[in-house]
PDB file of N, CA, C, O and CB in Angstrom:
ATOM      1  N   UNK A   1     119.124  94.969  51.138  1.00  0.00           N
ATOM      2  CA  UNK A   1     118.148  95.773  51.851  1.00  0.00           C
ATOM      3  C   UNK A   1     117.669  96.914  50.970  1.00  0.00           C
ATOM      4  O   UNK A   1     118.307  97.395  50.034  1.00  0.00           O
ATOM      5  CB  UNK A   1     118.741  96.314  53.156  1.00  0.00           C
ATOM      6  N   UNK A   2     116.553  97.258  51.356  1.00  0.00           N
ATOM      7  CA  UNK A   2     116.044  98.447  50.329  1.00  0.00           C
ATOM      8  C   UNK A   2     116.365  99.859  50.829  1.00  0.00           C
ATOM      9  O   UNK A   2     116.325  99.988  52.052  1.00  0.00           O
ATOM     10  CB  UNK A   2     114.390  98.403  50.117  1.00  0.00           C
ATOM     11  N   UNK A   3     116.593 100.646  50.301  1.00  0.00           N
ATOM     12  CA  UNK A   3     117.074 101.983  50.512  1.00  0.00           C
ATOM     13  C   UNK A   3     115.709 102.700  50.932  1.00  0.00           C
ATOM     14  O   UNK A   3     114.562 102.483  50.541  1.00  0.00           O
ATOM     15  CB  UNK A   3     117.845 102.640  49.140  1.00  0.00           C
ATOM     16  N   UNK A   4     116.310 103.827  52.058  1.00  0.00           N
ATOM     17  CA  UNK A   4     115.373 105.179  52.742  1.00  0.00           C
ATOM     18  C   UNK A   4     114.216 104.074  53.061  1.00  0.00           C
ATOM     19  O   UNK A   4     113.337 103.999  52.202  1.00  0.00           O
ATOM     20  CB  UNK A   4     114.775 106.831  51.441  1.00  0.00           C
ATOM     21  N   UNK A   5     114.119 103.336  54.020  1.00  0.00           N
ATOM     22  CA  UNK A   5     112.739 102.640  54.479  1.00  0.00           C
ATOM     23  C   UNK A   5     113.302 102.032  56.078  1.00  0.00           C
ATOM     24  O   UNK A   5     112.666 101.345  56.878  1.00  0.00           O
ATOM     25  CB  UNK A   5     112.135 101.136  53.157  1.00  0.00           C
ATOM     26  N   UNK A   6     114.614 102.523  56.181  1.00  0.00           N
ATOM     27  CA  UNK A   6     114.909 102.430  57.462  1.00  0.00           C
ATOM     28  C   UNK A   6     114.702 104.001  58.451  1.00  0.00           C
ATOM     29  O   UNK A   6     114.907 105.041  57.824  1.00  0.00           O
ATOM     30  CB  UNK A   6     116.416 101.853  57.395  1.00  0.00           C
ATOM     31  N   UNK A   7     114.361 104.105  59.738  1.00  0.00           N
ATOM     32  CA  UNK A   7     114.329 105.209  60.496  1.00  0.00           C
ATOM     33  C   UNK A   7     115.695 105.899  61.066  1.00  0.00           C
ATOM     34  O   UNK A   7     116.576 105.292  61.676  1.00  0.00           O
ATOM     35  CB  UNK A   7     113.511 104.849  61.508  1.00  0.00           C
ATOM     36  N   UNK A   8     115.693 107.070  60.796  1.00  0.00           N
ATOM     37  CA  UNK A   8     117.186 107.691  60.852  1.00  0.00           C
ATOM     38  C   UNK A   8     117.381 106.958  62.287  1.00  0.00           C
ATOM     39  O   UNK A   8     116.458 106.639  63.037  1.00  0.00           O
ATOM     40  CB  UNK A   8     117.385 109.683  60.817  1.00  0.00           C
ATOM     41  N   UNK A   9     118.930 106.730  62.548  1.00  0.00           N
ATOM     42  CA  UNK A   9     119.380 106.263  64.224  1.00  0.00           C
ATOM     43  C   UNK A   9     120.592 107.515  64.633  1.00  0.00           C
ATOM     44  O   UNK A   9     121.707 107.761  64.173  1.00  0.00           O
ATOM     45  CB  UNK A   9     120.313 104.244  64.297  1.00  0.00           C
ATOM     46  N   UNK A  10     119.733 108.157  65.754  1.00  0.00           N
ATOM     47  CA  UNK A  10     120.413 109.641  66.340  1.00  0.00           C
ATOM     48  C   UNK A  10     120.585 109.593  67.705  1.00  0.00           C
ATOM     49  O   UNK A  10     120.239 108.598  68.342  1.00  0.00           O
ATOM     50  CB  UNK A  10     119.509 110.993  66.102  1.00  0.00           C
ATOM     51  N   UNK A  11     121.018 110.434  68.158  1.00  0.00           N
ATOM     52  CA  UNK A  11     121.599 110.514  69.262  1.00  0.00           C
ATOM     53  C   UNK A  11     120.307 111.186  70.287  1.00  0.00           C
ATOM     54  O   UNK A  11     119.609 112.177  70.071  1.00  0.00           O
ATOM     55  CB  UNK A  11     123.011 111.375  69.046  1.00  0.00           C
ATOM     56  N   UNK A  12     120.295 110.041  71.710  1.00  0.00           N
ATOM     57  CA  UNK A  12     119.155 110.705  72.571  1.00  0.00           C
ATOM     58  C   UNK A  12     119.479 111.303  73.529  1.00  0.00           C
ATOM     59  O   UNK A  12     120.688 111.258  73.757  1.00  0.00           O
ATOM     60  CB  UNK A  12     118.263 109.960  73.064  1.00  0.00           C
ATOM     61  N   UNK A  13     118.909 111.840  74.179  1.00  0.00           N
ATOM     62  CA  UNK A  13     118.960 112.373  75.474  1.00  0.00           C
ATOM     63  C   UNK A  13     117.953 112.214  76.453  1.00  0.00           C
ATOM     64  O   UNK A  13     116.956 112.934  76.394  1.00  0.00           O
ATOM     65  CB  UNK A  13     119.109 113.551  75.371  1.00  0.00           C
ATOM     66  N   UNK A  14     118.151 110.872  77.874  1.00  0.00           N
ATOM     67  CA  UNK A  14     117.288 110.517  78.718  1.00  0.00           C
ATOM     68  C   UNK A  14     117.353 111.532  79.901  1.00  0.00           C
ATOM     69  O   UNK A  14     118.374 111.756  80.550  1.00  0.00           O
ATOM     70  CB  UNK A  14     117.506 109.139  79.056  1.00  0.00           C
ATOM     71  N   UNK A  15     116.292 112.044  80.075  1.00  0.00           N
ATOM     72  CA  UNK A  15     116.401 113.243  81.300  1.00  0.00           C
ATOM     73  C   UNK A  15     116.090 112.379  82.509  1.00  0.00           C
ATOM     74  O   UNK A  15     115.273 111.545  82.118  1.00  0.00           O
ATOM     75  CB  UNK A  15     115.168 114.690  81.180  1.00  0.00           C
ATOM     76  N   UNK A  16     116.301 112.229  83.514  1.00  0.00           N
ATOM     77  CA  UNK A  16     115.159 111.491  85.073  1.00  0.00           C
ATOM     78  C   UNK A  16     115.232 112.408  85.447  1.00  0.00           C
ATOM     79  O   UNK A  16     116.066 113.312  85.390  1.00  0.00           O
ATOM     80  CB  UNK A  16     115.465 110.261  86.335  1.00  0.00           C
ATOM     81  N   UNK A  17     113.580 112.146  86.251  1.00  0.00           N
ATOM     82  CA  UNK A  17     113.152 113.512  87.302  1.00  0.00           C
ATOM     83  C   UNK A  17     114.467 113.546  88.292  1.00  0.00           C
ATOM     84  O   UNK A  17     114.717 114.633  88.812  1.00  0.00           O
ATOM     85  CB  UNK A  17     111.430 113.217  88.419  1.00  0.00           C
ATOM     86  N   UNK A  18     114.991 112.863  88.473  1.00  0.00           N
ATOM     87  CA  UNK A  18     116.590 113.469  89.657  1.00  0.00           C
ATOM     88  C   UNK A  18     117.683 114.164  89.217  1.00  0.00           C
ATOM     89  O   UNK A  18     118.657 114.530  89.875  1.00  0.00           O
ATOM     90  CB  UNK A  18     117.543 112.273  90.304  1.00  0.00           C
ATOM     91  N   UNK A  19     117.434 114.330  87.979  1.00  0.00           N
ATOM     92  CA  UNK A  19     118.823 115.172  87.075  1.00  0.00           C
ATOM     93  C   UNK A  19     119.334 114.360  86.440  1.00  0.00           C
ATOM     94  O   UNK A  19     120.122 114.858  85.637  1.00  0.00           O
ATOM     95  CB  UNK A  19     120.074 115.844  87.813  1.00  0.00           C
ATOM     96  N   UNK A  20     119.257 112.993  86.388  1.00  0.00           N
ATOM     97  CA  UNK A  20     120.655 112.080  85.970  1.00  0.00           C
ATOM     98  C   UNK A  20     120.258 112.142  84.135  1.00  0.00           C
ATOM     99  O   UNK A  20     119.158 111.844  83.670  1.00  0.00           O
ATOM    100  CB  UNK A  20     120.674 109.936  86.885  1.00  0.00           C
ATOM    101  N   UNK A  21     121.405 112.581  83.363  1.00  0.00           N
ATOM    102  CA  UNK A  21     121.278 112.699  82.306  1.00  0.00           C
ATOM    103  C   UNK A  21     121.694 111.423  81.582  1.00  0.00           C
ATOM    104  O   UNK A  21     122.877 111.362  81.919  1.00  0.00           O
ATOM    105  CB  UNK A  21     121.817 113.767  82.031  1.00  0.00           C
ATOM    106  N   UNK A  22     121.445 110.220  80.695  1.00  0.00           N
ATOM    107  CA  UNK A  22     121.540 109.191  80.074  1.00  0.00           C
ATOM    108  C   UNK A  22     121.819 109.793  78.408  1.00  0.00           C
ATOM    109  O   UNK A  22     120.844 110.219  77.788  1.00  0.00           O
ATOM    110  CB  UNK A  22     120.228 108.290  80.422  1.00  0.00           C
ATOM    111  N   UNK A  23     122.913 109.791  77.892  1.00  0.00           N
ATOM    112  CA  UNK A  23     123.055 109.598  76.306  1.00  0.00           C
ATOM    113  C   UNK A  23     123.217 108.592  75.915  1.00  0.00           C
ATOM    114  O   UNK A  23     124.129 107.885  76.344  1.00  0.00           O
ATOM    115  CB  UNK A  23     123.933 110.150  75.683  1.00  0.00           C
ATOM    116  N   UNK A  24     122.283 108.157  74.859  1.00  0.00           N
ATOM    117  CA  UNK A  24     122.371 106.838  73.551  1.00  0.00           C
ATOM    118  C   UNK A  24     121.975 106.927  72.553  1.00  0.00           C
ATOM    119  O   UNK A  24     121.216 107.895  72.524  1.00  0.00           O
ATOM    120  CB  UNK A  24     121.799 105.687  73.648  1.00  0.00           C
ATOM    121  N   UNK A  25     122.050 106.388  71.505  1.00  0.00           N
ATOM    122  CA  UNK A  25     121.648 106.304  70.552  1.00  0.00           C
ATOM    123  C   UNK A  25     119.998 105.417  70.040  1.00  0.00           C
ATOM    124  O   UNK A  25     119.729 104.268  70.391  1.00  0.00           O
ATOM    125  CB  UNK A  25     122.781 105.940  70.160  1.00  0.00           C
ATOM    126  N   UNK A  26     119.405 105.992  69.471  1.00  0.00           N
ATOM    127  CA  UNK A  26     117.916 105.845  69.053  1.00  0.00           C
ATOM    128  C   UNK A  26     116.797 106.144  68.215  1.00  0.00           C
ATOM    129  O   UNK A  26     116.507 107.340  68.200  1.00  0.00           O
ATOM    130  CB  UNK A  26     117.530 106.056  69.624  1.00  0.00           C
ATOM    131  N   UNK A  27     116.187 105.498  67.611  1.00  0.00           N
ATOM    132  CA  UNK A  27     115.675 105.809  66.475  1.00  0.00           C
ATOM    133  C   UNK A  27     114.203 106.910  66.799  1.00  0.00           C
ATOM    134  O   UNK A  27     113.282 107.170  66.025  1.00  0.00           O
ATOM    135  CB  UNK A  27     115.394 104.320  65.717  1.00  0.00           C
ATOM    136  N   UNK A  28     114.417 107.379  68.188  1.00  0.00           N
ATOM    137  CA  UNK A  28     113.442 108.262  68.999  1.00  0.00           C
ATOM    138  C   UNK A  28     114.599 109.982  68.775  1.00  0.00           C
ATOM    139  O   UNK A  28     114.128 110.965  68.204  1.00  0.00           O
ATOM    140  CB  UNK A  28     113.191 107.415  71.153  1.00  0.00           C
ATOM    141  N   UNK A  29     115.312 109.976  69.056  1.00  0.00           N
ATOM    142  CA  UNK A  29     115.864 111.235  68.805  1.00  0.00           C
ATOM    143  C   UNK A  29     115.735 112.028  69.945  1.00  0.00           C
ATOM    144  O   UNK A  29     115.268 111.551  70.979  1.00  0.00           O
ATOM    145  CB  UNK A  29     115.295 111.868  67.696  1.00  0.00           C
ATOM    146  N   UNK A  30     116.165 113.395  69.853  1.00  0.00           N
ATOM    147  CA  UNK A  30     115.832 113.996  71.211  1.00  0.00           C
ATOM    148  C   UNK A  30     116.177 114.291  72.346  1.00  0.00           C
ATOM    149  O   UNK A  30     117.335 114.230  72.758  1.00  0.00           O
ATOM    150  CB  UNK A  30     115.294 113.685  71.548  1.00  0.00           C
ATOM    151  N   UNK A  31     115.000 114.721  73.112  1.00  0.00           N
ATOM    152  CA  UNK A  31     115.680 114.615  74.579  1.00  0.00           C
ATOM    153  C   UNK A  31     113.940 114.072  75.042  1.00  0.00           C
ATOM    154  O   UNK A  31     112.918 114.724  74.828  1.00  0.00           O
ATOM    155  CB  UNK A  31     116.571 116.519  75.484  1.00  0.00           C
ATOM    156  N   UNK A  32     114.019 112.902  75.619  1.00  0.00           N
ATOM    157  CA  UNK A  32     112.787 112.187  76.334  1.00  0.00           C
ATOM    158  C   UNK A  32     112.869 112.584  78.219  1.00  0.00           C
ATOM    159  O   UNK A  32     113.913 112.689  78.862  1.00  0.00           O
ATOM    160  CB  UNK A  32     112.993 110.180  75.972  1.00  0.00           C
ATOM    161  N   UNK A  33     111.838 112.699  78.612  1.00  0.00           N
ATOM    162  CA  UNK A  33     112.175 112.730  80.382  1.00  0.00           C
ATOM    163  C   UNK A  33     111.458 111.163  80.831  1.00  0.00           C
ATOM    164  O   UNK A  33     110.358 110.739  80.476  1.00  0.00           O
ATOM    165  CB  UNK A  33     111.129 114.423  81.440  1.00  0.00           C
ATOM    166  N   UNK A  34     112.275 110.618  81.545  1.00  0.00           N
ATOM    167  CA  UNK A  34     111.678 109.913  82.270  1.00  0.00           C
ATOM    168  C   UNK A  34     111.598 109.720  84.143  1.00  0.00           C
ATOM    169  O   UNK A  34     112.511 110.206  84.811  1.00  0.00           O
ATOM    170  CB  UNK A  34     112.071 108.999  81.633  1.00  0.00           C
ATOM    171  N   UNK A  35     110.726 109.165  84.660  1.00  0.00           N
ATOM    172  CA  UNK A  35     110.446 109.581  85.497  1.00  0.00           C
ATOM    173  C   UNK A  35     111.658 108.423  86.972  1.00  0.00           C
ATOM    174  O   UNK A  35     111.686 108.771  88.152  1.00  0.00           O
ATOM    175  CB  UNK A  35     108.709 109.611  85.280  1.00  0.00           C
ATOM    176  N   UNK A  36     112.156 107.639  86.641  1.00  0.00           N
ATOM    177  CA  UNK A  36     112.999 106.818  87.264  1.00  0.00           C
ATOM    178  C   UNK A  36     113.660 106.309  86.484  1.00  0.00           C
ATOM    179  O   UNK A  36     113.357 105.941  85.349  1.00  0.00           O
ATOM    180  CB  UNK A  36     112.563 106.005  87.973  1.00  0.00           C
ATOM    181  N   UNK A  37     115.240 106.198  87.364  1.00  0.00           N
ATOM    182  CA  UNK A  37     116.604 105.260  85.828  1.00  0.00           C
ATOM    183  C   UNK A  37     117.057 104.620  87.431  1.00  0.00           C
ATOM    184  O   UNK A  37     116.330 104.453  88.409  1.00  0.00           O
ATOM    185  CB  UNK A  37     118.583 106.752  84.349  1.00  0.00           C
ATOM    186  N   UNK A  38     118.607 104.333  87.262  1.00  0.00           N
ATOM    187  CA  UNK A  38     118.957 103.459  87.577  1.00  0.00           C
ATOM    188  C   UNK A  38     119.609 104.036  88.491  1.00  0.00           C
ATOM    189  O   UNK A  38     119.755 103.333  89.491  1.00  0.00           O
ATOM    190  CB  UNK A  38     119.375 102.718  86.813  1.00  0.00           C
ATOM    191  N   UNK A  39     120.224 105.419  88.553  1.00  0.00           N
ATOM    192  CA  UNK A  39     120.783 105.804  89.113  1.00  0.00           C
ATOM    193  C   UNK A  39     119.817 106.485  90.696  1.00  0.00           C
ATOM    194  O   UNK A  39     120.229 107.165  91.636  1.00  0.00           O
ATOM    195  CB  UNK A  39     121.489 106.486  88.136  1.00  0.00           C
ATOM    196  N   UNK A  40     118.560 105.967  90.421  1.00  0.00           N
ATOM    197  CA  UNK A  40     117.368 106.432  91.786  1.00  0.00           C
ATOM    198  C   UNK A  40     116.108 105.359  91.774  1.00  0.00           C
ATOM    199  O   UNK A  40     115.026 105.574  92.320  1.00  0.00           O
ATOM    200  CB  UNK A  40     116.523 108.287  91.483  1.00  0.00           C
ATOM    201  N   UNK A  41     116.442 104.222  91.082  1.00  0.00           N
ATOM    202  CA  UNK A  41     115.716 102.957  90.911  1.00  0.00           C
ATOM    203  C   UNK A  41     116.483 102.373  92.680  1.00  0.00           C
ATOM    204  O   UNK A  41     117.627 102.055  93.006  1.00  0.00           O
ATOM    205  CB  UNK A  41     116.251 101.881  89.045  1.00  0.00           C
ATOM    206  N   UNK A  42     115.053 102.472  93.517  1.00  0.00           N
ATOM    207  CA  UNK A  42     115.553 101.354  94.804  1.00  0.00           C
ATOM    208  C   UNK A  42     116.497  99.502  94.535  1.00  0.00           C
ATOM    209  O   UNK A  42     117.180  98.835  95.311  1.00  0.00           O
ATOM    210  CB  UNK A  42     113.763 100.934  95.606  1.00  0.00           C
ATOM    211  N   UNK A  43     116.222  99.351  93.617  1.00  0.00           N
ATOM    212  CA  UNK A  43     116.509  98.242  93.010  1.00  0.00           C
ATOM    213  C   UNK A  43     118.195  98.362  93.051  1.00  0.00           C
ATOM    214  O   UNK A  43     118.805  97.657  93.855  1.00  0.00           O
ATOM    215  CB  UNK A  43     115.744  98.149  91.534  1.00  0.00           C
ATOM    216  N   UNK A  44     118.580  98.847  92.577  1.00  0.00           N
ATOM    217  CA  UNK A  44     120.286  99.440  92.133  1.00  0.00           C
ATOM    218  C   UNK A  44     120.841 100.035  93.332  1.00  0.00           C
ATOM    219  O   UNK A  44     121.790  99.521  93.923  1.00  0.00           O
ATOM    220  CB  UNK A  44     120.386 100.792  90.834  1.00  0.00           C
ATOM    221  N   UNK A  45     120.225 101.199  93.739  1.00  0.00           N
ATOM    222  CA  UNK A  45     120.495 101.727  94.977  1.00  0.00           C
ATOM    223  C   UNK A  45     120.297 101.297  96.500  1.00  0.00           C
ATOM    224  O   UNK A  45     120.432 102.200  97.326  1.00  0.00           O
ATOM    225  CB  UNK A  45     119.977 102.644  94.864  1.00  0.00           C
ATOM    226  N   UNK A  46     120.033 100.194  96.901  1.00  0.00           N
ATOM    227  CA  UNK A  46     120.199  99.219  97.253  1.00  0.00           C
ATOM    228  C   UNK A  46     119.246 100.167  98.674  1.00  0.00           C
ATOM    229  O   UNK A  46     119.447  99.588  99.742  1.00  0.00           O
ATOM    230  CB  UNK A  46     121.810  98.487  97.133  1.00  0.00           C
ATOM    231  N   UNK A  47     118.421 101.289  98.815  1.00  0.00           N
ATOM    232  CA  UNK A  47     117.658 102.153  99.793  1.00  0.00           C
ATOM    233  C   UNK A  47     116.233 101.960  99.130  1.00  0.00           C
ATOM    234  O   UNK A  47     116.090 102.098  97.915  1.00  0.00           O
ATOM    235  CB  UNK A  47     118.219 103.855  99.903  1.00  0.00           C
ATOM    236  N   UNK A  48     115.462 101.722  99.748  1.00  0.00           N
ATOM    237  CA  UNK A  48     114.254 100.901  99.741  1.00  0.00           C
ATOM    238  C   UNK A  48     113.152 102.328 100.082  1.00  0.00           C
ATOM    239  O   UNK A  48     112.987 102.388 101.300  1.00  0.00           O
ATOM    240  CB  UNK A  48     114.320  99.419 101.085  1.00  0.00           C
ATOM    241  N   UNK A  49     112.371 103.472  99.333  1.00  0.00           N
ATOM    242  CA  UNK A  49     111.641 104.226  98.813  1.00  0.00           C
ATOM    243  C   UNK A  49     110.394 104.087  99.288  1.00  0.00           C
ATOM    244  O   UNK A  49     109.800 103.529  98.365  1.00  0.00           O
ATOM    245  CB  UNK A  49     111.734 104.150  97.653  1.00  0.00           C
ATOM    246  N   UNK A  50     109.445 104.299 100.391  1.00  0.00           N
ATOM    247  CA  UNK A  50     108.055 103.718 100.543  1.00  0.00           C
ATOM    248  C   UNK A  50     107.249 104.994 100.239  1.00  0.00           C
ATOM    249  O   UNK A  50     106.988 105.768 101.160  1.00  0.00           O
ATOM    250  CB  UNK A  50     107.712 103.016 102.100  1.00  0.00           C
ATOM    251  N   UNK A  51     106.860 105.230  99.025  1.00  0.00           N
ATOM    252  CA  UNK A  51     105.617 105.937  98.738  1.00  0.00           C
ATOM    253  C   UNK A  51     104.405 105.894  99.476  1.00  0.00           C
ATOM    254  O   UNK A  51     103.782 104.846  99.306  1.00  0.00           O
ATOM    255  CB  UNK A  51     105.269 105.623  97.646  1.00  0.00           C
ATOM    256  N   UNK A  52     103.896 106.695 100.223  1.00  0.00           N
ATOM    257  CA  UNK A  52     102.610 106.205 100.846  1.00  0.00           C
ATOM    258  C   UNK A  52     101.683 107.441 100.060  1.00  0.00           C
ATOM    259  O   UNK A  52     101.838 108.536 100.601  1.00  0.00           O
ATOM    260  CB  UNK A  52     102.605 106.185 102.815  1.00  0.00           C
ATOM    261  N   UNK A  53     100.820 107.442  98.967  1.00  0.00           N
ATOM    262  CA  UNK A  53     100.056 107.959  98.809  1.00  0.00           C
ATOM    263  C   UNK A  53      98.761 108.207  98.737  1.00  0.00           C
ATOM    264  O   UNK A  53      98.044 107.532  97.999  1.00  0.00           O
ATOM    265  CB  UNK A  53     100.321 108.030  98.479  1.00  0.00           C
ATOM    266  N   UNK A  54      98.337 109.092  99.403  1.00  0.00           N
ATOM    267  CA  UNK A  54      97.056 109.123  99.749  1.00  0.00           C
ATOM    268  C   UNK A  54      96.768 108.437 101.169  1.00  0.00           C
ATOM    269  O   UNK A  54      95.628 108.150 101.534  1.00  0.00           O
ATOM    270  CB  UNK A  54      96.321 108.510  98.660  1.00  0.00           C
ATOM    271  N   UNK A  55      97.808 108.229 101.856  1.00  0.00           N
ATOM    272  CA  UNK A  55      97.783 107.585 102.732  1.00  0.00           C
ATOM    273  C   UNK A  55      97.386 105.773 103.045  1.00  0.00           C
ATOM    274  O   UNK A  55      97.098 105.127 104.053  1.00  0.00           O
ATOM    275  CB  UNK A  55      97.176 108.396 103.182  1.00  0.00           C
ATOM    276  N   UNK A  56      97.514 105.538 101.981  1.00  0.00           N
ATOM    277  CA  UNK A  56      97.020 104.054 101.413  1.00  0.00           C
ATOM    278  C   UNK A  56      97.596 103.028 102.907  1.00  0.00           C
ATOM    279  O   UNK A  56      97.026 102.142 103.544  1.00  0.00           O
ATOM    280  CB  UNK A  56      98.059 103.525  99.489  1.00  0.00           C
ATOM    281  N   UNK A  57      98.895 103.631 103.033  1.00  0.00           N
ATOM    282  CA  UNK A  57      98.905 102.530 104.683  1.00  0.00           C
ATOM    283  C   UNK A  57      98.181 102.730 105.676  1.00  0.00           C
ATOM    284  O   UNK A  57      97.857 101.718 106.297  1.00  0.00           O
ATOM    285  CB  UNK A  57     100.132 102.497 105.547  1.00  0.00           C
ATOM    286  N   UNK A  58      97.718 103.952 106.137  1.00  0.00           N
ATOM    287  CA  UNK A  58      96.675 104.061 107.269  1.00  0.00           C
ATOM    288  C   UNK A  58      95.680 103.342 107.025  1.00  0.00           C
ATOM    289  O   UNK A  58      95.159 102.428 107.665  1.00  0.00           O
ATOM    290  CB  UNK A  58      96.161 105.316 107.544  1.00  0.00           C
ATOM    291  N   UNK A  59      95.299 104.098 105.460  1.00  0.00           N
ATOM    292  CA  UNK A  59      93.574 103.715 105.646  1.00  0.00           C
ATOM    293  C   UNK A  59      93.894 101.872 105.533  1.00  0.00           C
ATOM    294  O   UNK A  59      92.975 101.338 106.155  1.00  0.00           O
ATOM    295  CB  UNK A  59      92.197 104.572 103.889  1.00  0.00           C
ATOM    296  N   UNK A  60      94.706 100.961 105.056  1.00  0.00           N
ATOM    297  CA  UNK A  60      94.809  99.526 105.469  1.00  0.00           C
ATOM    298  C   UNK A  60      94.643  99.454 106.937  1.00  0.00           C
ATOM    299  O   UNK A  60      93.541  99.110 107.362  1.00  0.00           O
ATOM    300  CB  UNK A  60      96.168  98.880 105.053  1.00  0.00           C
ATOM    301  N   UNK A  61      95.550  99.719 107.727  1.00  0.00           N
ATOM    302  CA  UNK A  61      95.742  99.950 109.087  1.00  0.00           C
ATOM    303  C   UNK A  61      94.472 100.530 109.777  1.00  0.00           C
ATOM    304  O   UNK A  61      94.416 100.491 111.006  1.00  0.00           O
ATOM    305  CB  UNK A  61      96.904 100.851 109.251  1.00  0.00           C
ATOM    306  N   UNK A  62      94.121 100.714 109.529  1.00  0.00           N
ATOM    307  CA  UNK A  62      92.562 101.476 109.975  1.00  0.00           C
ATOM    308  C   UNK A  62      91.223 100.171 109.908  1.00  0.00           C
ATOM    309  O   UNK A  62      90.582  99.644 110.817  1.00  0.00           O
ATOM    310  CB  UNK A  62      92.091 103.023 108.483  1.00  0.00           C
ATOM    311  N   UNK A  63      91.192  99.987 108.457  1.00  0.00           N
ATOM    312  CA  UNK A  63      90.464  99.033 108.129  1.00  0.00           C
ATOM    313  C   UNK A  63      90.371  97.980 108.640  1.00  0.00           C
ATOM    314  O   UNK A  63      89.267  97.440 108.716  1.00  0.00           O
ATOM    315  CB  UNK A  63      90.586  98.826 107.272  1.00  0.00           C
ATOM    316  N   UNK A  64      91.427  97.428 109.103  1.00  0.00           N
ATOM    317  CA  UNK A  64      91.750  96.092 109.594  1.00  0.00           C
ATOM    318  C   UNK A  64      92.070  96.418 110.904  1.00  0.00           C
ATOM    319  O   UNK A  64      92.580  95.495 111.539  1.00  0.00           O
ATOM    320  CB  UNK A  64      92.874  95.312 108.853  1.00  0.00           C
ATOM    321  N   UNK A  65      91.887  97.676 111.602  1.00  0.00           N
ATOM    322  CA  UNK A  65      92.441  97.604 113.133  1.00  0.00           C
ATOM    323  C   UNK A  65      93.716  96.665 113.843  1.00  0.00           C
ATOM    324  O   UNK A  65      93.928  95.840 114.732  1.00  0.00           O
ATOM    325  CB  UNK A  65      91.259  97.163 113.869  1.00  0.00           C
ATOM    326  N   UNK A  66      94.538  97.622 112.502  1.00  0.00           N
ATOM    327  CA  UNK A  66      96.152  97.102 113.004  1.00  0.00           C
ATOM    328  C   UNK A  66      97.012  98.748 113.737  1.00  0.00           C
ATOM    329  O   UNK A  66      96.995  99.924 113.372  1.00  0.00           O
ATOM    330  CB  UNK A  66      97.308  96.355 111.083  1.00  0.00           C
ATOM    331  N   UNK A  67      97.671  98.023 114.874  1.00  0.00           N
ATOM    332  CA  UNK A  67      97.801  99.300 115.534  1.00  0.00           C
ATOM    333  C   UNK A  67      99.718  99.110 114.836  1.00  0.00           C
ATOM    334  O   UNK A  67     100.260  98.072 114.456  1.00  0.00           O
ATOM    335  CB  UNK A  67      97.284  99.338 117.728  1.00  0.00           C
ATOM    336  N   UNK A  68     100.065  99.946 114.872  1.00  0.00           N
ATOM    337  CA  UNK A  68     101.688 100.026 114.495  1.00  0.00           C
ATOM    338  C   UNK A  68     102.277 100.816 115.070  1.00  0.00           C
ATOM    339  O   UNK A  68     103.483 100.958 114.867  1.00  0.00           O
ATOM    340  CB  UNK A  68     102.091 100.318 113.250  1.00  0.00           C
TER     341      UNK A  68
END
């Protein structure tokens, strides 16, 4: 292999918007935020999250004259 043409590999730091802090190793460095992990991913946590923004279920419900 050829020398200095590889990217240093350092230690990261994954922030999630819920606090949960993730350390690994990565050729990113740092401290990155991300906005969902595993520890608040509905997927894992087995509690099912319904975002309604902007109200996107009414105005369906509206549109289509579904009463709920």
């Amino acid at each position: 292999m050829r020398a200095d043409i590889h990217p240093k590999y350092e230690e990261t730091v994954f922030v999630c918007a819920c606090g949960n802090k993730i350390t690994t190793n990565s050729t990113i460095g740092g401290e990155r935020h991300v906005e969902i992990c595993s520890s608040c991913h509905p997927f894992f946590t087995g509690k099912q999250k319904l975002v309604d923004t902007a109200g996107r279920i009414d105005k369906f419900n509206r549109r289509y004259n579904r009463n709920t």
